[in-house]
C-alpha positions as CSV (number, residue, x, y, z in Angstrom):
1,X,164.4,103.3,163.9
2,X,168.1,103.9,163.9
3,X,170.0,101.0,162.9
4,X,172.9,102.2,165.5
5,X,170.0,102.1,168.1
6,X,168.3,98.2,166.4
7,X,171.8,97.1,166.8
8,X,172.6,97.6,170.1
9,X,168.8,96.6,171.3
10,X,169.7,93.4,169.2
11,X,172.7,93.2,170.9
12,X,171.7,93.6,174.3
13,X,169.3,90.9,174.1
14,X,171.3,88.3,172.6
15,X,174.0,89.2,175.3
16,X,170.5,88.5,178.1
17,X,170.3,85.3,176.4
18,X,173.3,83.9,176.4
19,X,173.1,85.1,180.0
20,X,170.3,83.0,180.9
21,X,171.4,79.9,178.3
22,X,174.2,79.5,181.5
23,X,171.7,80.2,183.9
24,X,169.3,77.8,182.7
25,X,166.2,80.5,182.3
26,X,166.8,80.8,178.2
27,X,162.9,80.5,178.2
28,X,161.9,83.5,180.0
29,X,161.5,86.9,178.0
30,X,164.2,89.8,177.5
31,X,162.6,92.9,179.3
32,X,163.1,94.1,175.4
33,X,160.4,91.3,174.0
34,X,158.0,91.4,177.4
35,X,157.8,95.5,176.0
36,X,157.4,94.7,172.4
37,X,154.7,91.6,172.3
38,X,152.8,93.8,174.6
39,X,152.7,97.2,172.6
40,X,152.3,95.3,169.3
41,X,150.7,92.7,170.6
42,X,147.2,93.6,169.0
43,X,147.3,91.9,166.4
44,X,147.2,88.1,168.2
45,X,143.4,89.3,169.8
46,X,142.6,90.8,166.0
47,X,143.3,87.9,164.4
48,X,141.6,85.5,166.9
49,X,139.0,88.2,165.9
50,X,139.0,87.2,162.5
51,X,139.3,83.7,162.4
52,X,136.4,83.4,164.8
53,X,134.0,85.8,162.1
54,X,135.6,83.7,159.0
55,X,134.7,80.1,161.0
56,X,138.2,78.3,160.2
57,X,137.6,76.1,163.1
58,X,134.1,75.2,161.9
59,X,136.0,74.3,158.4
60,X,138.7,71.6,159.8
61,X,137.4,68.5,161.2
62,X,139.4,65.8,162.3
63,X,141.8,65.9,159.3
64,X,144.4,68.8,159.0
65,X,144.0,70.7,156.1
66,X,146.1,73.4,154.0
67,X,145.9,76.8,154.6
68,X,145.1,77.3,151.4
69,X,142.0,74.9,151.0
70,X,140.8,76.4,154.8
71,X,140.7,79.7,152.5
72,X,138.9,78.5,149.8
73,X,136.4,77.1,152.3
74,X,135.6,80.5,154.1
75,X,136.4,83.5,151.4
76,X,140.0,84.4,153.0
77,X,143.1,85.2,151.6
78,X,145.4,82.4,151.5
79,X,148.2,83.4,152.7
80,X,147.3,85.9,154.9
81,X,145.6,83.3,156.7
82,X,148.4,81.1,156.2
83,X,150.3,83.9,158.3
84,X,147.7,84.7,160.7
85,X,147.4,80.4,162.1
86,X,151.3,80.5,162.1
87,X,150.7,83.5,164.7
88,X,147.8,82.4,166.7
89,X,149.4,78.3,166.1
90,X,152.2,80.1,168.4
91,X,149.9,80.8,171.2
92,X,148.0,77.2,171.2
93,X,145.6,78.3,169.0
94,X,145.6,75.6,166.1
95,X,148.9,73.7,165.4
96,X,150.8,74.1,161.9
97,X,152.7,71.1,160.9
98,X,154.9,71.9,158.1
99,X,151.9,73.1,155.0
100,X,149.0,71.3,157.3
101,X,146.8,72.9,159.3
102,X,145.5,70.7,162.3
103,X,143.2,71.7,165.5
104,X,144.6,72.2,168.8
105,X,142.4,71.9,172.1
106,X,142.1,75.3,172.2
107,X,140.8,76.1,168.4
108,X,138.2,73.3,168.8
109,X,136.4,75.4,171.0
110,X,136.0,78.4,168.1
111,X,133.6,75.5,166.5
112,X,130.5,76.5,166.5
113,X,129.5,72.9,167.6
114,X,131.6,72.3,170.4
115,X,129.7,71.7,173.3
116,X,131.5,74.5,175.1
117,X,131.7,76.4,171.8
118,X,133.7,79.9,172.6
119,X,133.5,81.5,169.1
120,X,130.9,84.1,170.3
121,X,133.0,84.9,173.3
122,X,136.1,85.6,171.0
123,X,133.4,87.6,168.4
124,X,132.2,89.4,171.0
125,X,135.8,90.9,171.9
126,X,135.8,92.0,168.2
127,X,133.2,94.1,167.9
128,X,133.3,97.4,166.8
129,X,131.8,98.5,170.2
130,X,134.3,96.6,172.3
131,X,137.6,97.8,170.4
132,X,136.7,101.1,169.2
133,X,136.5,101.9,172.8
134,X,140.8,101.6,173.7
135,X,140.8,104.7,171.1
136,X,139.4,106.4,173.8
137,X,140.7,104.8,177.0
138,X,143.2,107.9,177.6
139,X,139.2,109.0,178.8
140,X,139.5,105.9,181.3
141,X,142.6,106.7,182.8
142,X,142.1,110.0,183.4
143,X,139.0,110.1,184.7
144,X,137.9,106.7,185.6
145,X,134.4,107.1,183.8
146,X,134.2,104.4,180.8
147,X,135.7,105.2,177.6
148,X,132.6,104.3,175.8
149,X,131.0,107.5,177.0
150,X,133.3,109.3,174.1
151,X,132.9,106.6,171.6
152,X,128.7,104.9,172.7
153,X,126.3,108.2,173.6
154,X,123.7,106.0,174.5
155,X,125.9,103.1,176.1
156,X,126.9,99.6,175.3
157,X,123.3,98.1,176.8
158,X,121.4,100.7,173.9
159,X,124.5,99.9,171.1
160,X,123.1,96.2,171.0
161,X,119.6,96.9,170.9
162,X,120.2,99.3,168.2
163,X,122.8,96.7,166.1
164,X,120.7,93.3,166.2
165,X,124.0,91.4,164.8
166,X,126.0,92.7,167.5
167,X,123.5,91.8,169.8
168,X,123.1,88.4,168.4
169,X,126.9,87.4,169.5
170,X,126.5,89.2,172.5
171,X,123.3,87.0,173.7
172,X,125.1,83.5,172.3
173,X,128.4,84.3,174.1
174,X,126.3,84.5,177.3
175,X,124.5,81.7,176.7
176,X,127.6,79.9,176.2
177,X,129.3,81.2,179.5
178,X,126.5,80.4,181.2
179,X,126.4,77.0,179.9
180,X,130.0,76.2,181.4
181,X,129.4,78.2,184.7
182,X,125.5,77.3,185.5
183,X,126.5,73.6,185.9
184,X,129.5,74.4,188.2
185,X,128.2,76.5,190.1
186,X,125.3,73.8,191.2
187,X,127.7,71.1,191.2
188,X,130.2,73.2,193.9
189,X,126.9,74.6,196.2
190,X,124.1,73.3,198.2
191,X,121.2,75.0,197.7
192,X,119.2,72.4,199.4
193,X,118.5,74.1,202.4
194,X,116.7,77.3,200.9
195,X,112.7,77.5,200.8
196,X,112.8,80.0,198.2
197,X,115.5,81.7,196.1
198,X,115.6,85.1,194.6
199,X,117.7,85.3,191.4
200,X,118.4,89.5,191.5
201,X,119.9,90.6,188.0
202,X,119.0,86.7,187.0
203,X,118.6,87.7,183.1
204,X,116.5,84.9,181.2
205,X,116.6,82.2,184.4
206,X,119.7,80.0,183.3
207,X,120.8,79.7,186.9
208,X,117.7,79.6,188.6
209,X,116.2,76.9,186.1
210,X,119.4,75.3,187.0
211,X,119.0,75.4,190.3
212,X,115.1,74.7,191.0
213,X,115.7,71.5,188.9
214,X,118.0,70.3,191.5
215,X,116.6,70.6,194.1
216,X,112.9,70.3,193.6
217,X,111.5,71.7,196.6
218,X,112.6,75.0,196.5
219,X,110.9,77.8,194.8
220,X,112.1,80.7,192.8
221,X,111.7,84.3,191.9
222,X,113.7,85.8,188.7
223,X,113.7,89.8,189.4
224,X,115.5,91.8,186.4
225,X,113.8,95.1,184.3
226,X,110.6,94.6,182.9
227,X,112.3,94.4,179.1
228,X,114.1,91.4,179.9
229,X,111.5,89.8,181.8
230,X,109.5,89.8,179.0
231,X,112.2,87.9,177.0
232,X,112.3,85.3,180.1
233,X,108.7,84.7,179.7
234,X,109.2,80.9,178.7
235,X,111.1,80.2,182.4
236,X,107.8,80.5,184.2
237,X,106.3,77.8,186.3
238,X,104.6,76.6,189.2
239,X,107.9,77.1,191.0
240,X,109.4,80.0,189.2
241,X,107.7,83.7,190.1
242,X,109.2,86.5,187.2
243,X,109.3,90.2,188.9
244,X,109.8,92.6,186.7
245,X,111.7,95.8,188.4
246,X,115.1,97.5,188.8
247,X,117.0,96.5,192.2
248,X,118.1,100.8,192.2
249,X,114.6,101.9,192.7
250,X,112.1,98.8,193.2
251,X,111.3,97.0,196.2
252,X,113.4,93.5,196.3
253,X,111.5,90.0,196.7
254,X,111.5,88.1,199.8
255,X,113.6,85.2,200.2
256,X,115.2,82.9,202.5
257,X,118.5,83.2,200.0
258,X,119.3,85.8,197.4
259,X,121.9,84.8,194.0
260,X,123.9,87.6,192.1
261,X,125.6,85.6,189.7
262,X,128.1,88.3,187.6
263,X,126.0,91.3,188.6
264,X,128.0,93.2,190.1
265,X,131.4,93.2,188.2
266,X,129.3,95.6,186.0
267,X,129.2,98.6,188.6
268,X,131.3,100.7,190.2
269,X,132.1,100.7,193.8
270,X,128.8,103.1,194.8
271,X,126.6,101.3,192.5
272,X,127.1,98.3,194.2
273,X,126.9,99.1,197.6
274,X,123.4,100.5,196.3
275,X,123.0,96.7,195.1
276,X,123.8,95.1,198.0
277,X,121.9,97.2,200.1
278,X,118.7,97.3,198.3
279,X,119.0,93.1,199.2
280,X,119.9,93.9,202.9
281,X,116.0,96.3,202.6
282,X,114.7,93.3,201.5
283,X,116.8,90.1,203.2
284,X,115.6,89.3,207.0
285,X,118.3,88.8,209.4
286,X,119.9,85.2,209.0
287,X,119.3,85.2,204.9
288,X,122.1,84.1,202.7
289,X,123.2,86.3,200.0
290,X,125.4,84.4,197.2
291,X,127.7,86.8,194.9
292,X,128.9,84.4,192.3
293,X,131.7,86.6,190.3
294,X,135.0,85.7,189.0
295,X,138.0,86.6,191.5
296,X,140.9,88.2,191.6
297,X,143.4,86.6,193.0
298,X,146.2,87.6,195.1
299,X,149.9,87.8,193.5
300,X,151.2,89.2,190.5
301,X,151.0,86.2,187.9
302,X,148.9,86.6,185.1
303,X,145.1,86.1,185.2
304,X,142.2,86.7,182.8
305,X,140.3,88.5,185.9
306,X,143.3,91.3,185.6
307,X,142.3,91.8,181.7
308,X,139.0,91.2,182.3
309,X,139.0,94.2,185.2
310,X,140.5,96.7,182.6
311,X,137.3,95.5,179.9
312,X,135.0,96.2,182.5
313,X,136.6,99.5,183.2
314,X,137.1,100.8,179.7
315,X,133.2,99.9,178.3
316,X,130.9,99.9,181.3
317,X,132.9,101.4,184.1
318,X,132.4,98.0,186.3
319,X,135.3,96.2,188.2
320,X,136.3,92.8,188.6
321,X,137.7,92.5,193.0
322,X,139.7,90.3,194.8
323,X,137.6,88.0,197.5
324,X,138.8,90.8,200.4
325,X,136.8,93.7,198.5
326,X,133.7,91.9,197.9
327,X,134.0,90.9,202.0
328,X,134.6,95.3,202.2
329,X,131.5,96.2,200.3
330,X,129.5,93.6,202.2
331,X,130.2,94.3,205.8
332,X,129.6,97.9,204.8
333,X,125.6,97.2,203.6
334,X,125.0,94.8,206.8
335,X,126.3,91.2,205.2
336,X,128.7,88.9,206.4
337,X,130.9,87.2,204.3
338,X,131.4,83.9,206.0
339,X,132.9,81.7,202.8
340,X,134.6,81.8,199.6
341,X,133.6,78.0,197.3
342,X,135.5,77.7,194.1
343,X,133.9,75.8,191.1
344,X,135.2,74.1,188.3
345,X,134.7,76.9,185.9
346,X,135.9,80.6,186.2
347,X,134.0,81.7,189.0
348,X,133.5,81.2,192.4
349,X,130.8,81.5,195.2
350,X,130.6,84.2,198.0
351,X,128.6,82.8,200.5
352,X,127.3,85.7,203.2
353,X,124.6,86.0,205.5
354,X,122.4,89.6,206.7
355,X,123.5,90.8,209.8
């Protein structure tokens, strides 16, 4: 870079500052930073990345600890990973006092033994199949399709069949979403009033397990393709039909309710009108249909569902919606929606009833 052109950027933003020191705003951003953090801002994710494969948070417990004896512990660097905590300490992530390393609420959740344990959901970003595919989101942009169409052939469901490791974090950072969000979502519903429930795109039962237990006279049916059926095996019961089938081709289950929990942020708008009205085939007039998803919300602040829209974009070609657009693609396949019930984790419940 210039240093004519360094100088005057440097100069312009102390100027900004000083500006907003009198205003009493000295904490917000130059538009200069906002720019920069956010084009080089990949390394904070990458290093998250990194400290989640290594297991730093797994090696301090309650005491703090050097940077350099966390290194010896997990095979890194020490100071690079001396750097790297000072980075992500900035951003909550761990806290650095003075040559001590020390956990923060945040980095006790990249312990593998944390109740709510999010080290596979941070490994899971890493992979080679989630960031390879921003080489290629020009491909997204342009044409809407996902990128991973250049950079995955066969597709992101095939890449972790075909690369077990990456499919073992894939399957633990579900598990561990599901273990925050299963229990909210019962806690925030009633599902008391349902004879029997239809878990469409249910995976290995979480929620319907979750459900049926709480209300014990209720029955259940887990539809999903025949592959992962197989795998959900163990859920069956008394109470708890598995149909093995795929909701774009195969006939639908009766029920007096029907539960879509993060289904159909994975499709495109056509695809999930197909979805929705596959249910509506199946769903007599007066059933409920709940879409449990995480929302968009209206306004311009920042929001994981905005980031988490652009994932879903660039490696599967889904799309995360704001409550109106979920009501849009349900009044157009003969739903309803008639409520909108938040939980205590990321997602809420669309509550809508067949035309």
């Amino acid at each position: 870079m210039d240093n004519s052109v360094a100088d005057t950027m440097a100069t312009t933003s102390e100027v900004e500052r000083q500006e907003r020191k009198r205003d009493g705003t000295v904490n917000e951003t130059t538009p200069f930073e906002t720019i920069a953090k956010i084009a080089g801002g990949a390394c904070l994710p990458r290093s998250l990345h990194a400290v989640a494969d290594l297991g730093v948070a797994d090696a301090l417990d309650d005491e703090p600890k050097t940077p350099a004896d966390l290194a010896a512990a997990v095979g890194a660097h020490p100071d690079s990973l001396a750097r790297v905590l000072r980075l992500l300490s900035a951003y909550g992530i761990f806290g650095v006092d003075g040559d001590k390393v020390r956990h923060s609420p945040a980095s006790r959740l990249l312990r593998s033994d944390h109740p709510h344990s999010m080290r596979a959901f941070a490994r899971l970003f890493g992979l080679d199949m989630n960031w390879n595919a921003y080489t290629e989101f020009g491909h997204s942009m342009r044409s809407g399709q996902p990128a991973t169409r250049k950079t995955l052939p066969r597709g992101v469901w095939a890449y972790l069949q075909e690369n077990p490791e990456a499919g073992r974090i894939f399957n633990e950072a579900m598990v561990s979403k599901a273990q925050a969000e299963v229990p909210a979502v019962v806690a925030a519903y009633d599902f008391s009033r349902f004879g029997t429930i239809a878990d469409i795109g249910g995976g290995r039962g979480h929620l319907l397990q979750a459900v049926l237990e709480a209300d014990r006279s209720a029955r259940g049916v887990l539809f999903d393709l025949p592959n992962v059926i197989q795998d959900a095996a163990a859920a069956a019961s008394d109470r708890l039909k598995l149909q093995a089938g795929d909701f774009f081709k195969d006939s639908l289950p009766a029920a007096d309710a029907y539960m879509l929990m993060e289904v159909i942020h994975d499709w495109a708008d056509e695809e999930s009108l197909a979805i929705f009205e596959a249910i509506r085939r199946a769903a007599k007039a007066g059933a409920t249909l709940l879409v449990i998803e995480q929302l968009i919300p209206d306004g311009n602040e920042p929001h994981w569902s905005k980031m988490l829209d652009i994932h879903m974009l660039t490696l599967v070609g889904g799309k995360q919606r704001t409550a109106k657009e979920y009501g849009e693609l349900l009044r157009r396949t003969g739903f309803e929606l008639l409520r909108v019930q938040s939980t205590r984790a990321d997602v809420s419940v669309m509550e809508a009833r067949a035309t």
